[in-house]
CHARMM internal coordinates of N, CA and C (Angstrom, degrees):
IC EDIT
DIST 1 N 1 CA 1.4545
DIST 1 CA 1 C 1.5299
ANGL 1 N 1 CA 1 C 111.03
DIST 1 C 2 N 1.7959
ANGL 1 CA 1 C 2 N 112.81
DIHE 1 N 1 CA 1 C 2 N -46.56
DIST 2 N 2 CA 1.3732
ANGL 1 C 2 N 2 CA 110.91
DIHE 1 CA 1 C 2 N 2 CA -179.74
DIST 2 CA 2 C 1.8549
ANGL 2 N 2 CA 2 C 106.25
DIHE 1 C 2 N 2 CA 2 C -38.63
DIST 2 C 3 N 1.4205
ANGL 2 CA 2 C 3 N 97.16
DIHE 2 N 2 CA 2 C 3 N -64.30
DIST 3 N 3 CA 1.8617
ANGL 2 C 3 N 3 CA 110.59
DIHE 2 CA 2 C 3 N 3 CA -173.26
DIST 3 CA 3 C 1.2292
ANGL 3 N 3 CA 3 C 123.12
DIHE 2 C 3 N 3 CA 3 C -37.57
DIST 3 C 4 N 1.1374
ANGL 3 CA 3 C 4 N 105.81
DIHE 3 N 3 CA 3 C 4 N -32.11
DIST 4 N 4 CA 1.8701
ANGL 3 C 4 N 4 CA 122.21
DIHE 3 CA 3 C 4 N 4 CA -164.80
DIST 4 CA 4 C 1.5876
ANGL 4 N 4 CA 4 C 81.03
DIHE 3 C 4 N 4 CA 4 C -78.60
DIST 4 C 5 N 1.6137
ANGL 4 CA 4 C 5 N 111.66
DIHE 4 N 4 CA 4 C 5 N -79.34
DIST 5 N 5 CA 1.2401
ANGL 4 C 5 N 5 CA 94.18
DIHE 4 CA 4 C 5 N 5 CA -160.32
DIST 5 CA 5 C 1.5185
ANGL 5 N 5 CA 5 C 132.13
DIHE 4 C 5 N 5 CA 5 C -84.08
DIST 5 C 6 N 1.3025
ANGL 5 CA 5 C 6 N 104.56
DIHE 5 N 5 CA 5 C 6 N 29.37
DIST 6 N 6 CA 1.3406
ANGL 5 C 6 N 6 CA 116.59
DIHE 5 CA 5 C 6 N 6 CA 158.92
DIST 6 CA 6 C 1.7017
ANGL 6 N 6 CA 6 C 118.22
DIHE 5 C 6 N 6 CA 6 C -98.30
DIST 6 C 7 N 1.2130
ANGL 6 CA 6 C 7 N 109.25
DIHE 6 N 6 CA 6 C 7 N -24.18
DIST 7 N 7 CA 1.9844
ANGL 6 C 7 N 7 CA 109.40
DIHE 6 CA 6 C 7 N 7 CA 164.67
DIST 7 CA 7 C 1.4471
ANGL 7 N 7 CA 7 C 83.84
DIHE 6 C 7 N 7 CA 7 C -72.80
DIST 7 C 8 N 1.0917
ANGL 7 CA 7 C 8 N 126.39
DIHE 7 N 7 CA 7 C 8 N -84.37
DIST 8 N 8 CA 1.8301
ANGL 7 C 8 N 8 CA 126.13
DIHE 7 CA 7 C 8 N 8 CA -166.83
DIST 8 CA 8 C 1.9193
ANGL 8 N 8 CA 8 C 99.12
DIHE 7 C 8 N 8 CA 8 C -16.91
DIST 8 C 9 N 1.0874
ANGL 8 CA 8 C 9 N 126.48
DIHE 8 N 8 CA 8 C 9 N -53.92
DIST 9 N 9 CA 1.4466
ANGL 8 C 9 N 9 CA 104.30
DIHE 8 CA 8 C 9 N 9 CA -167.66
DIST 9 CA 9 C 1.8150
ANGL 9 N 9 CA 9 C 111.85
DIHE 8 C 9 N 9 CA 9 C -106.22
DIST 9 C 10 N 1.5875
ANGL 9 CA 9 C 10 N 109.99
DIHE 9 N 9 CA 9 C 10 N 20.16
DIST 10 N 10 CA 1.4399
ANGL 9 C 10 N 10 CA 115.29
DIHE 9 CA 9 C 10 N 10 CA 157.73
DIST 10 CA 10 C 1.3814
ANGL 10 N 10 CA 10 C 105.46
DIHE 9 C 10 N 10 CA 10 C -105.46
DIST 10 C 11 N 1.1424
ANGL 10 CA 10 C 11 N 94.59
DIHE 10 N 10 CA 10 C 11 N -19.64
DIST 11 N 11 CA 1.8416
ANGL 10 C 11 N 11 CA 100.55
DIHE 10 CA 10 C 11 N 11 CA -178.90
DIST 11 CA 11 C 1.9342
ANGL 11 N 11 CA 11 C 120.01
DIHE 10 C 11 N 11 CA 11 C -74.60
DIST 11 C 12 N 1.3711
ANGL 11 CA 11 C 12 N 103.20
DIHE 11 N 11 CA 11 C 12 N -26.24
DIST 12 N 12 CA 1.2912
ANGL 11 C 12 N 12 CA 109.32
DIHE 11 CA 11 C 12 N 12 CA -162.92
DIST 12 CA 12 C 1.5680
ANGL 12 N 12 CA 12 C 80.66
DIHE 11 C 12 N 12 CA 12 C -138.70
DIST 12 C 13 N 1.4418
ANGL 12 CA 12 C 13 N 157.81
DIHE 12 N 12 CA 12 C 13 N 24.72
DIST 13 N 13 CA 1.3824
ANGL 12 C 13 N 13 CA 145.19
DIHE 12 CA 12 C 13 N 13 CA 74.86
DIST 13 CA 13 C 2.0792
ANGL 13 N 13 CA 13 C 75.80
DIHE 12 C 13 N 13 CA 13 C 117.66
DIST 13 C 14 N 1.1993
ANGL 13 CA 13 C 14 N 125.77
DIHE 13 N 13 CA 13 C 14 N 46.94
DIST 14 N 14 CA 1.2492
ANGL 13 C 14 N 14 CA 133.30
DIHE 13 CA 13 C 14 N 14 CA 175.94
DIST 14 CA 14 C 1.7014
ANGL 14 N 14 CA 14 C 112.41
DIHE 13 C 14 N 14 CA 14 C -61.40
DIST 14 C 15 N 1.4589
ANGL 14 CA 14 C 15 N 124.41
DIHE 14 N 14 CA 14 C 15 N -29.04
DIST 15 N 15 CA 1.2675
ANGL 14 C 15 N 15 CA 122.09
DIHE 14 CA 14 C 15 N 15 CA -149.47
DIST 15 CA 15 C 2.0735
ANGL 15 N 15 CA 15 C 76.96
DIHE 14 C 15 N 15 CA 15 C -90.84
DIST 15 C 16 N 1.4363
ANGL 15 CA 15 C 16 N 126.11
DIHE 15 N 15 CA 15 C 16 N -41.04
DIST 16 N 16 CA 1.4674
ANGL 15 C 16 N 16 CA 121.44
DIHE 15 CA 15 C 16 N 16 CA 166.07
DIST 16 CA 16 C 1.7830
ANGL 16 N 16 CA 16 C 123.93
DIHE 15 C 16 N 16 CA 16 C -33.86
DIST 16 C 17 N 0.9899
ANGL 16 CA 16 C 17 N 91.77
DIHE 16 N 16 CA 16 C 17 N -70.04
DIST 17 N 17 CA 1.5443
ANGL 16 C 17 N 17 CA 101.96
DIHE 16 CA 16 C 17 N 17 CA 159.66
DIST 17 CA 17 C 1.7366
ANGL 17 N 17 CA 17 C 122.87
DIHE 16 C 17 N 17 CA 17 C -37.52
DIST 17 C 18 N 1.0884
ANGL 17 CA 17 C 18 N 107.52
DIHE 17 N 17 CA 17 C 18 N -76.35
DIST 18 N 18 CA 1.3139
ANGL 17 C 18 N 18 CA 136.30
DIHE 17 CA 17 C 18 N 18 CA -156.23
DIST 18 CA 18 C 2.4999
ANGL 18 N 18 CA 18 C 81.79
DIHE 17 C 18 N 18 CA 18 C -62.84
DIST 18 C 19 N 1.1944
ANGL 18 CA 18 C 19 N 104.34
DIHE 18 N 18 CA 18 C 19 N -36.67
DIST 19 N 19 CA 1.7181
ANGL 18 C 19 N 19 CA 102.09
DIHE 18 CA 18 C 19 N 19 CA 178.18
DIST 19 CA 19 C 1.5044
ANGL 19 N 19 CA 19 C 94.19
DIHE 18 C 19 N 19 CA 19 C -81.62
DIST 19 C 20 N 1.3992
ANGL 19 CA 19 C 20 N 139.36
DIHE 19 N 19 CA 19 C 20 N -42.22
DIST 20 N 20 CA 1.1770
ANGL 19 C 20 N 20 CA 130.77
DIHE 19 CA 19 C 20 N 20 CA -163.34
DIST 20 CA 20 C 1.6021
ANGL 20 N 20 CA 20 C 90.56
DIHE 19 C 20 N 20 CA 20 C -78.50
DIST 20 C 21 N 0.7371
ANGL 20 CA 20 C 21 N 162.29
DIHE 20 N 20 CA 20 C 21 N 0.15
DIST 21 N 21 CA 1.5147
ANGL 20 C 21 N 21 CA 160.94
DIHE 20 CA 20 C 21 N 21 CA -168.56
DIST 21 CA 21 C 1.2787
ANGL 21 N 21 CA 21 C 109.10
DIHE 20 C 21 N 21 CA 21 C -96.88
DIST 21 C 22 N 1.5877
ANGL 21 CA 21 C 22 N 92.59
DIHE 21 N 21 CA 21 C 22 N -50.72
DIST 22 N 22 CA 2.1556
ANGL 21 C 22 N 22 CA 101.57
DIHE 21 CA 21 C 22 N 22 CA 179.79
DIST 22 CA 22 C 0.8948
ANGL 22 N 22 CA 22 C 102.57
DIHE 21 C 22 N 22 CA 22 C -53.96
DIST 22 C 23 N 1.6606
ANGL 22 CA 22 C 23 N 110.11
DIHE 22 N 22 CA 22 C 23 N -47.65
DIST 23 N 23 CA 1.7418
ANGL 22 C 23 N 23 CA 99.39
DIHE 22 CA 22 C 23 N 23 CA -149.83
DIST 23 CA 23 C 1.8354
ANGL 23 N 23 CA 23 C 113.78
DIHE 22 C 23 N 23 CA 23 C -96.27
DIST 23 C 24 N 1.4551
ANGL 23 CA 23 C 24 N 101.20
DIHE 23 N 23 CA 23 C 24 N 0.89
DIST 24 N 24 CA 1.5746
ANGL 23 C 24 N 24 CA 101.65
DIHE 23 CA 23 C 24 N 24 CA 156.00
DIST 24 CA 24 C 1.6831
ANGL 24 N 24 CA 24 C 109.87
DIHE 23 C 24 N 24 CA 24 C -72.21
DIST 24 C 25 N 1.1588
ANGL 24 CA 24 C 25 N 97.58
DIHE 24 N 24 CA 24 C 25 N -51.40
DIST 25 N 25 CA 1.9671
ANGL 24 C 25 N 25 CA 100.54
DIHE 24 CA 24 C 25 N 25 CA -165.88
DIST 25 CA 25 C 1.8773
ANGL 25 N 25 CA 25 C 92.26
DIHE 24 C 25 N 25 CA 25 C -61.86
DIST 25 C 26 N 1.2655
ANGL 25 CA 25 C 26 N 132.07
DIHE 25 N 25 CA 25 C 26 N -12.48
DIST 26 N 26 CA 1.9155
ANGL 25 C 26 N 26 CA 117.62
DIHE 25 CA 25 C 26 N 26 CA -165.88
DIST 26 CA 26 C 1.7665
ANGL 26 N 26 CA 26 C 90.14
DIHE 25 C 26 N 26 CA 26 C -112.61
DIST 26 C 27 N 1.3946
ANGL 26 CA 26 C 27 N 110.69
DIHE 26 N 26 CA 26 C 27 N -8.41
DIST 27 N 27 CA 1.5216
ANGL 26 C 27 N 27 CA 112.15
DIHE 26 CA 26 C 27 N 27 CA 160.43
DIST 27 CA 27 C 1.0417
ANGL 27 N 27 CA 27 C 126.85
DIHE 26 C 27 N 27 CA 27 C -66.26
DIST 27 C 28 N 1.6278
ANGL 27 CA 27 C 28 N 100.53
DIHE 27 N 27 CA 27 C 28 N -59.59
DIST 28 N 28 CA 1.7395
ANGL 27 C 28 N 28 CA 124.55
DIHE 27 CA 27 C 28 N 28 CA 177.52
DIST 28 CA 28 C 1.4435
ANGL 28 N 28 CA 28 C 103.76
DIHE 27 C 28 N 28 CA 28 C -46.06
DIST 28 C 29 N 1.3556
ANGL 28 CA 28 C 29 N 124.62
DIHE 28 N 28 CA 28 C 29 N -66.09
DIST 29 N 29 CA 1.3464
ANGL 28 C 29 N 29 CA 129.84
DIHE 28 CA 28 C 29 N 29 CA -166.95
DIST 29 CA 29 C 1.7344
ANGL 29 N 29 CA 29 C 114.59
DIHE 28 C 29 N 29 CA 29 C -51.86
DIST 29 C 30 N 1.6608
ANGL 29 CA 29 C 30 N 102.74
DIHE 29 N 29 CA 29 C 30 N -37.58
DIST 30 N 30 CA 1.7386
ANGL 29 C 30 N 30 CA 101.40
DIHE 29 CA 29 C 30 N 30 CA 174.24
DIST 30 CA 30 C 1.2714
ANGL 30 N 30 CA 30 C 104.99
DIHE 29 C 30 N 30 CA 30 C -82.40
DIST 30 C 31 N 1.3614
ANGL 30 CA 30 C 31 N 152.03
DIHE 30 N 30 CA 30 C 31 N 7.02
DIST 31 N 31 CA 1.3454
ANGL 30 C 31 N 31 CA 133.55
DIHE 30 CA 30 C 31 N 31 CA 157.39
DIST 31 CA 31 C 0.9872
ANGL 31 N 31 CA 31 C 103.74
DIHE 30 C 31 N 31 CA 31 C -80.78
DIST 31 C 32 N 1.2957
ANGL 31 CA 31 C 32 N 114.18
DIHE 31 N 31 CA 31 C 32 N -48.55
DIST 32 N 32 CA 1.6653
ANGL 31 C 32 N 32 CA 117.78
DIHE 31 CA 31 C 32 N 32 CA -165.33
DIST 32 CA 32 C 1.5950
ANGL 32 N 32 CA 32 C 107.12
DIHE 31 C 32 N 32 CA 32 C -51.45
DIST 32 C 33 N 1.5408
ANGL 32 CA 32 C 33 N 111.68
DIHE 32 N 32 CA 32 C 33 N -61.11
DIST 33 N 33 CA 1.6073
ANGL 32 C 33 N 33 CA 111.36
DIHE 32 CA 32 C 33 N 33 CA -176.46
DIST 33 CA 33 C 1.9805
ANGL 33 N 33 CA 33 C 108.52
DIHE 32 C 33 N 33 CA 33 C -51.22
DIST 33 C 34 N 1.5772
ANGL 33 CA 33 C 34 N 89.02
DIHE 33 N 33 CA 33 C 34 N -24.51
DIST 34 N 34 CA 1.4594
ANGL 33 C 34 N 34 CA 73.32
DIHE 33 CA 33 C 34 N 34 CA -152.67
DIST 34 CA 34 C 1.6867
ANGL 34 N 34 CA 34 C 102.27
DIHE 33 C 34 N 34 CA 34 C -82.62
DIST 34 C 35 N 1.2489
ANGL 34 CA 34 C 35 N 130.53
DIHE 34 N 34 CA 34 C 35 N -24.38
DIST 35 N 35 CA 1.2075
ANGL 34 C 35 N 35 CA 136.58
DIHE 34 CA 34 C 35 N 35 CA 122.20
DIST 35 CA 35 C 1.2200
ANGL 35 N 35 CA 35 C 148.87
DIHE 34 C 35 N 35 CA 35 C 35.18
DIST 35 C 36 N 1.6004
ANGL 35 CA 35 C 36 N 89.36
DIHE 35 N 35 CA 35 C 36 N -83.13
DIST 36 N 36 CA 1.7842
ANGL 35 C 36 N 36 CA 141.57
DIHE 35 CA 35 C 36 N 36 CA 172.06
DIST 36 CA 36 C 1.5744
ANGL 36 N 36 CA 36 C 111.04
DIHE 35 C 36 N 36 CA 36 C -78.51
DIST 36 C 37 N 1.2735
ANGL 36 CA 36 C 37 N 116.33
DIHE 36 N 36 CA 36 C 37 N -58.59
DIST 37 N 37 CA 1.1549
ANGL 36 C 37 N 37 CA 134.74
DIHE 36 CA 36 C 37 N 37 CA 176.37
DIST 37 CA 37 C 1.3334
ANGL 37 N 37 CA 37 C 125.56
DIHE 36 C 37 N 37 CA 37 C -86.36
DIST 37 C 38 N 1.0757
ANGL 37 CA 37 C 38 N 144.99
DIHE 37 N 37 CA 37 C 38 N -23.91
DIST 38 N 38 CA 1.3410
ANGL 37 C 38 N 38 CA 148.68
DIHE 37 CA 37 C 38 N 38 CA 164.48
DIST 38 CA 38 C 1.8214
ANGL 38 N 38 CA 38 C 124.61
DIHE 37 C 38 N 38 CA 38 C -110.67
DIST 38 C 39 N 1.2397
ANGL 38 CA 38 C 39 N 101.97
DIHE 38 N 38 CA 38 C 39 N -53.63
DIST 39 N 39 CA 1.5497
ANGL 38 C 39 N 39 CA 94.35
DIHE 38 CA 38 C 39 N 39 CA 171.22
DIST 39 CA 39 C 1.4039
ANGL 39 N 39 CA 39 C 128.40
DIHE 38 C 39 N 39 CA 39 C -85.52
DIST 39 C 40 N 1.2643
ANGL 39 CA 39 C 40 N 105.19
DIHE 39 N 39 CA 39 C 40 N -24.88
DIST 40 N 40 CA 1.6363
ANGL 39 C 40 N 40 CA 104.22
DIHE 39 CA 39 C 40 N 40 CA 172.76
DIST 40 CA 40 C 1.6149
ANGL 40 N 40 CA 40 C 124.12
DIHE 39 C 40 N 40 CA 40 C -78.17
DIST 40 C 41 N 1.1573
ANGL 40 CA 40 C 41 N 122.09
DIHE 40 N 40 CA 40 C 41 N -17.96
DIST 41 N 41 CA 1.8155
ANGL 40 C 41 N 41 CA 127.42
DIHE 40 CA 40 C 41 N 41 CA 177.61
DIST 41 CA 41 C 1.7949
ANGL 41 N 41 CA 41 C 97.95
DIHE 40 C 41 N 41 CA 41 C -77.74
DIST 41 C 42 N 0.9442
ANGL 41 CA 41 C 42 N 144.85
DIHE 41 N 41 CA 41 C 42 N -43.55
DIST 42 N 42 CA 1.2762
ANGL 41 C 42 N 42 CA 147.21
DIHE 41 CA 41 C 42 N 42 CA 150.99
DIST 42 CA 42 C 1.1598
ANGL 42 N 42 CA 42 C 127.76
DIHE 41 C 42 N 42 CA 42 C -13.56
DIST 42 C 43 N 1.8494
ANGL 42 CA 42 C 43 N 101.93
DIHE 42 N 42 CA 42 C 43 N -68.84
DIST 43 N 43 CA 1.4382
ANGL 42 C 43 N 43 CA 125.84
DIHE 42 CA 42 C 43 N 43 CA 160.82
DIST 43 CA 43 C 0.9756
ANGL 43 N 43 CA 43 C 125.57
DIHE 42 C 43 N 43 CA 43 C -59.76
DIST 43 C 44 N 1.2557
ANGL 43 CA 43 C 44 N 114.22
DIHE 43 N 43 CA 43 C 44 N -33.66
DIST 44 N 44 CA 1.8100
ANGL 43 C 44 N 44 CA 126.40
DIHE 43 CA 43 C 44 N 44 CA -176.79
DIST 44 CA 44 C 1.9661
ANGL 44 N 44 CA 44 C 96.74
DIHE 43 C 44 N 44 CA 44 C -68.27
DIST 44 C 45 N 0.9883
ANGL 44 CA 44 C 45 N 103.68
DIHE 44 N 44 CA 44 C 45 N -41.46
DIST 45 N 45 CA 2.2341
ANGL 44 C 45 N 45 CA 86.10
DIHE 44 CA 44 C 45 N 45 CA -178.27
DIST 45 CA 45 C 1.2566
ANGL 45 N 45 CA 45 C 96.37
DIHE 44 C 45 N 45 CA 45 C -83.99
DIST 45 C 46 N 1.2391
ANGL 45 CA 45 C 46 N 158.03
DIHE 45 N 45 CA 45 C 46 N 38.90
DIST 46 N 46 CA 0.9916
ANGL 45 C 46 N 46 CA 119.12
DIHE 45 CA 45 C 46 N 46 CA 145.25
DIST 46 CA 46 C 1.4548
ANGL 46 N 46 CA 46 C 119.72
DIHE 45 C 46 N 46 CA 46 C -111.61
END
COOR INIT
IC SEED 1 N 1 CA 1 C
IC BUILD
């Protein structure tokens, strides 16, 4: 069982994913602040 599902996640390359995932969700979060925090107080006086 170990073997199987160790081809299963070289095979279908999961540990790629699973980094492209982090680094969307630590992306998402710096637009958002930056967003929140920089472009919108600007917008907000006028």
């Amino acid at each position: 069982m170990g073997s199987e599902f160790k081809q299963f996640l070289l095979k279908t390359n999961v540990l790629a994913l699973a980094l492209a995932f982090i680094i969307g969700v630590a992306l998402a979060a710096v637009v958002n602040s930056l967003v929140k925090d920089i472009i919108m107080p600007p917008v907000g006086l006028l």
